[in-house]
C-alpha atoms as one frame of an Amber mdcrd trajectory, in Angstrom:
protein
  -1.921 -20.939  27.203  -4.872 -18.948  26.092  -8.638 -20.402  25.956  -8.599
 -19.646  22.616  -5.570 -21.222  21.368  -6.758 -24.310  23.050  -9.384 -24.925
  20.504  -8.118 -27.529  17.819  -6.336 -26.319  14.369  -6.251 -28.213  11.069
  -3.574 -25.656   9.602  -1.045 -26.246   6.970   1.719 -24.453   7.720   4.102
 -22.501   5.519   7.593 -21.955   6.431   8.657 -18.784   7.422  11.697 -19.045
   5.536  10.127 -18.946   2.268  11.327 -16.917  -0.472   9.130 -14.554  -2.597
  10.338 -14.617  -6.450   8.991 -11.172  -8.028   7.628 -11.563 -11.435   6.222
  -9.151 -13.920   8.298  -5.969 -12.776  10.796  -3.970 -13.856  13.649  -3.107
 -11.083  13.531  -0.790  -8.406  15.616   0.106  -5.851  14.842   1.171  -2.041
  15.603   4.574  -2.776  13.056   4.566  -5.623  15.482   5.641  -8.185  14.944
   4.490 -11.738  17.233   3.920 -14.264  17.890   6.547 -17.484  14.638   6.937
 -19.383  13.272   9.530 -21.894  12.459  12.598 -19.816   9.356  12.834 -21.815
   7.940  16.466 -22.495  10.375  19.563 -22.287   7.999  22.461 -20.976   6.579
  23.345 -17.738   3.530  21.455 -16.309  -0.008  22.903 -15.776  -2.337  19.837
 -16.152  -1.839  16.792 -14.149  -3.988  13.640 -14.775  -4.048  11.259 -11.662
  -4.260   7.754 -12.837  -5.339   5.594  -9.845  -7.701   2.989 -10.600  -8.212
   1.596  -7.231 -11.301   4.343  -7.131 -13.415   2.000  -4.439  -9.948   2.430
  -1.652 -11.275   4.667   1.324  -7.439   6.177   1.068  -8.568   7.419  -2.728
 -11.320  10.014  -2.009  -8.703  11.641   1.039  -6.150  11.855  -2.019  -8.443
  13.172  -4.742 -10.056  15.549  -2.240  -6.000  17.144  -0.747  -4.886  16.778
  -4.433  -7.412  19.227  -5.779  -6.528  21.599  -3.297  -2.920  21.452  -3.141
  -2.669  21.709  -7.125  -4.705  24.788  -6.785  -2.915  26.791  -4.196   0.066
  25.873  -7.203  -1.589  27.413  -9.678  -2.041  23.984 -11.879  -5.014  21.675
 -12.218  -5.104  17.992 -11.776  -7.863  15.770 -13.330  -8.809  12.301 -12.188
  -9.302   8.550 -14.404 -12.241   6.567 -13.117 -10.523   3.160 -13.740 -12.944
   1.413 -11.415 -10.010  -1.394 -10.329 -10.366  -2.241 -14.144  -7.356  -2.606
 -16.186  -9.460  -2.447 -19.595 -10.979   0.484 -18.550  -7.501   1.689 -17.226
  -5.902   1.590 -20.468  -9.064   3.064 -22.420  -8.931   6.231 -19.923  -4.672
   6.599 -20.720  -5.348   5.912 -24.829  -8.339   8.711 -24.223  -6.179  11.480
 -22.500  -2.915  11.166 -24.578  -4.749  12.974 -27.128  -5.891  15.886 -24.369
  -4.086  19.045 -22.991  -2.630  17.044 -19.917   1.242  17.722 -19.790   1.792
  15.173 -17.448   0.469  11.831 -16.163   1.101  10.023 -12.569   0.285   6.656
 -12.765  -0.351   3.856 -10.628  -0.164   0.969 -13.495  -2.550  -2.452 -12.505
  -0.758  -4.163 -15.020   3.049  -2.766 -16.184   3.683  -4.913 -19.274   0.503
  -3.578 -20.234   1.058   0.187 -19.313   4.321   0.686 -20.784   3.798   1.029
 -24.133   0.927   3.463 -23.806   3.880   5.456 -20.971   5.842   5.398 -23.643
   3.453   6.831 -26.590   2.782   9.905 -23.580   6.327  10.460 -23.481   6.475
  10.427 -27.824   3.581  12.459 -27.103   6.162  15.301 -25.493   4.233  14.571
 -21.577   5.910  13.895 -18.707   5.120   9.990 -17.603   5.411   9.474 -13.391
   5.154   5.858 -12.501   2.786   5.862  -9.208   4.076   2.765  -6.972   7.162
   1.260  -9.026   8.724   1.421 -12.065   7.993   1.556 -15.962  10.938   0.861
 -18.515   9.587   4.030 -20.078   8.947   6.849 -17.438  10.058  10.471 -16.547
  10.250   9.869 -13.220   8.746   7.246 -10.017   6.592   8.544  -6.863   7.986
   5.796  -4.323   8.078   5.107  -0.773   9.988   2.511   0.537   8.389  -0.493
  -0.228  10.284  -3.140   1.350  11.686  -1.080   4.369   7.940  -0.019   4.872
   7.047  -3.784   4.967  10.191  -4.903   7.381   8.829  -2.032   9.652   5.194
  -3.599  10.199   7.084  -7.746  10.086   8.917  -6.583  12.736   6.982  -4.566
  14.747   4.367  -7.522  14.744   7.305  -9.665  15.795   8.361  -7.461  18.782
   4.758  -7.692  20.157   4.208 -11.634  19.776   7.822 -11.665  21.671   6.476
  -9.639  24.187   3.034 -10.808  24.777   2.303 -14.098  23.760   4.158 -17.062
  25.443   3.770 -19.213  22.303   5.326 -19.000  18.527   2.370 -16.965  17.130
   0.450 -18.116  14.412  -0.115 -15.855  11.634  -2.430 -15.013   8.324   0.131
 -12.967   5.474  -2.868 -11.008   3.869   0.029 -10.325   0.385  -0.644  -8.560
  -2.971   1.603 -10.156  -5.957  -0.132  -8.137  -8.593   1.709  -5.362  -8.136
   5.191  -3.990  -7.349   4.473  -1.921  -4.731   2.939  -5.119  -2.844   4.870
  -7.743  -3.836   8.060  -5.282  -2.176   6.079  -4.908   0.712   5.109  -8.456
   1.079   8.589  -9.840   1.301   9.462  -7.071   3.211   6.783  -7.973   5.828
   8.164 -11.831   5.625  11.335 -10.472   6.516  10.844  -8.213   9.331   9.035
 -11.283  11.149  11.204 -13.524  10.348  13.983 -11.515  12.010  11.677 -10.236
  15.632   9.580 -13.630  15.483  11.819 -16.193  13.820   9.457 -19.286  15.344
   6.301 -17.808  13.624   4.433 -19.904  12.005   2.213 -18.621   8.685  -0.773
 -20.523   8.388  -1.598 -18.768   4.847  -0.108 -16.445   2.665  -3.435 -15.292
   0.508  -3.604 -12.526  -2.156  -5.977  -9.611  -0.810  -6.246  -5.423  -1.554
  -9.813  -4.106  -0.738 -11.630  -4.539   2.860 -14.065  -6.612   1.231 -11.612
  -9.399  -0.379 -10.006  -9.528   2.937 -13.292  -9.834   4.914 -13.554 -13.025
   2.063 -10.009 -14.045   2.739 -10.009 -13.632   6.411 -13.207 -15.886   7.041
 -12.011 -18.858   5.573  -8.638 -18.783   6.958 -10.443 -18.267  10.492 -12.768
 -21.358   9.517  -9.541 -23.756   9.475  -7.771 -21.624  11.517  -9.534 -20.017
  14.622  -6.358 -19.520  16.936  -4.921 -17.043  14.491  -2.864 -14.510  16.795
  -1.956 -11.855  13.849  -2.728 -10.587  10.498  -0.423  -8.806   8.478  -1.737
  -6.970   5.356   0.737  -5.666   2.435  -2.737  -2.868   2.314  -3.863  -0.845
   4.788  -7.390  -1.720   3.191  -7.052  -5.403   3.864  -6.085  -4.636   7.138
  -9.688  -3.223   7.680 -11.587  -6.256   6.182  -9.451  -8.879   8.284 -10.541
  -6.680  11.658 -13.723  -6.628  10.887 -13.880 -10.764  10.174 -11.940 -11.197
  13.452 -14.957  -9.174  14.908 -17.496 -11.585  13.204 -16.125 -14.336  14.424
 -16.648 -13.786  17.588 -13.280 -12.109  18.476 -13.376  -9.668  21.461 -12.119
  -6.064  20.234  -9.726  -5.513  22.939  -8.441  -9.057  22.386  -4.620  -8.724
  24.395  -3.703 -11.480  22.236  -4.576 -10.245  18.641  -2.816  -8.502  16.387
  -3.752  -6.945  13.337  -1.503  -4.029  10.692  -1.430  -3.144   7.714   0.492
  -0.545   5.480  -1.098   2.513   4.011  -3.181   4.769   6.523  -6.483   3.813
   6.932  -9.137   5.564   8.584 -11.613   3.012  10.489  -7.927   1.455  11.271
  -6.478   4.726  13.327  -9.946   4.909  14.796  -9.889   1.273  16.205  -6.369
   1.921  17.582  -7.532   4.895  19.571 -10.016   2.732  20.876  -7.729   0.705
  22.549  -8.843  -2.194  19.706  -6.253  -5.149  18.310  -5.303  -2.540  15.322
  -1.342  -2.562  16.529   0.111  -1.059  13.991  -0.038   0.752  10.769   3.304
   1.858   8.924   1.669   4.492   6.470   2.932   7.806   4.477   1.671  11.015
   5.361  -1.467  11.672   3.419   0.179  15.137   2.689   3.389  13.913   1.234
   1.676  12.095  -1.163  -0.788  14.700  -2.366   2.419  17.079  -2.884   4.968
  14.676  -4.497   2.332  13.847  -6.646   1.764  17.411  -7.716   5.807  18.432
  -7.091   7.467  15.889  -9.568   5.548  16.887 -12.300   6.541  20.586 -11.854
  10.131  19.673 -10.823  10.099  17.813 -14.529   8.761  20.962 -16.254  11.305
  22.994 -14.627  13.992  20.900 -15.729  14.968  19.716 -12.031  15.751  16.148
 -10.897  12.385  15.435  -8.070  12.877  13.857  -4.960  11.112  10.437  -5.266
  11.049   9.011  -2.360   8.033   9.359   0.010   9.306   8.797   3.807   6.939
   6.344   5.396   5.981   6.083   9.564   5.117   3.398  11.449   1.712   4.803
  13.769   1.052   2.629  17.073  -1.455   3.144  19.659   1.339   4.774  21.519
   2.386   7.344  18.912   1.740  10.911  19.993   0.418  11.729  16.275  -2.367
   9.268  16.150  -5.231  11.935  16.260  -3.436  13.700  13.656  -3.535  10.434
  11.442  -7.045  10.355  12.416  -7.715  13.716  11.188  -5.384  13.476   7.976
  -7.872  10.705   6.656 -11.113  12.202   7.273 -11.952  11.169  11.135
């Protein structure tokens, strides 16, 4: 047993076993195919609007940056909300640009009760309506990329490695998102895959966290109560970053052979750490690329009339993976 895990917990500790319910979201399907919907507009595409309000994500300006470019060498333009992670302001910025030249909008909806009416008056409108991240009752089309499966991959990877290199159960911090569809997918997906490599885990907290800085917030406390935490699991690749960093502060050696911390979504400071030989284990992420073009390619695909692929394949990047410096460079390192 390890020095650290010798130090006293006071831990409440949540069954492994337990079973997310997801609330507030339409259904979706692994191969993010949606059900029949109006198709929206009937002509072909040459303004996209971007509608991602988590503007403060480091993954955001790599995005807005390989969109612009990519929608150039297509010959269409793309324009960009500034929803500053607001949904108030989200739904001002849709009402405002219903009303513009934009022929098509992909969306990444904070709230979907609350974004499907105004997907709806875009498709009334004659505009194509792409559902960034799940599903809308009224879309055109999704931009997916395997929630759940993408979730399993990191649970289970994480599980592999306790089984391998820690000679007790490991305890764990779940950092989860259950605002959204996209997170609450991958959260139970991540509760699965652990529960299948690492069935004796034991989750000491299951906390709500997206950006670095709520997960630095998160992080702390559950390291106050909990200091022998052995892994963190975050359902964002940006979480991921703030729970590092408050396993740092805490006093937590960077090479620690008993740590480990993943997320999903790439993440720069995250691939950077892992080439470093750091606790950063794993990150199961899409290809910054894929994105950028699926977001520009289903709208087109709709204005040609043709049904898009949807479904964004997702990797799982290690410190062992051949492609890490190319993740690295991808995301702006």
């Amino acid at each position: 047993m390890s020095a650290r895990r010798h130090r006293a917990t006071a831990a409440v500790v949540a069954p492994l076993a337990v079973t997310l319910a997801l609330t507030g979201c339409s259904t979706t399907s692994e191969s993010g195919t949606a059900a029949a919907t109006p198709a929206g507009g009937d002509t072909e595409v040459d303004k996209i609007l971007f509608d991602f309000p988590f503007t403060s994500l480091p993954i955001y300006s790599v995005l807005s940056q390989q969109m612009q470019d990519y929608a150039e060498e297509q010959g269409v333009t793309v324009e960009f909300t500034n929803d500053n992670s607001d949904l108030s302001t989200q739904v001002s910025n849709l009402t405002t640009y219903l009303n513009s030249d934009v022929d098509a909008v992909v969306s990444f909806p904070m709230d979907p009760a609350s974004i499907d009416s105004i997907a709806q008056q875009y498709l009334d409108a004659g505009k194509y309506w792409v559902t960034y991240g799940g599903d809308l009752e009224n879309q055109s089309s999704t931009l997916q990329f395997s929630f759940t499966e993408s979730g399993r991959m990191l649970g289970e990877d994480a599980g592999r490695w306790a089984q391998e290199n820690l000679g007790e159960p490991p305890t764990v911090l779940v950092l989860e998102d259950q605002l959204t569809q996209i997170g609450q997918e991958r959260t139970n997906g991540i509760l699965e895959g652990l529960r299948n490599a690492a069935p004796d885990a034991e989750i000491v907290a299951q906390q709500q966290a997206v950006t670095p800085q709520e997960a630095l917030t998160v992080t702390n406390s559950v390291l106050a109560a909990n200091p022998d935490v052995d892994m963190v699991l975050a359902a964002v690749g940006d979480a991921a970053q703030g729970a590092y960093q408050a396993l740092l502060s805490s006093g937590r050696a960077a090479d620690d052979p008993e740590t480990y911390v993943g997320g999903l979504d790439g993440n720069l400071s995250l691939f950077q750490a892992m080439q470093e030989g750091d606790f950063v284990r794993g990150v199961v992420t899409v290809k910054s690329e894929d994105i950028v073009k699926a977001t520009i390619d289903i709208p087109l695909a709709l204005g040609r009339g043709e049904e898009p692929e949807t479904d964004v394949p997702v990797y799982l990047v290690t410190p062992d993976s051949p492609d890490l410096q190319e993740y690295v460079t991808a995301f702006g390192g």
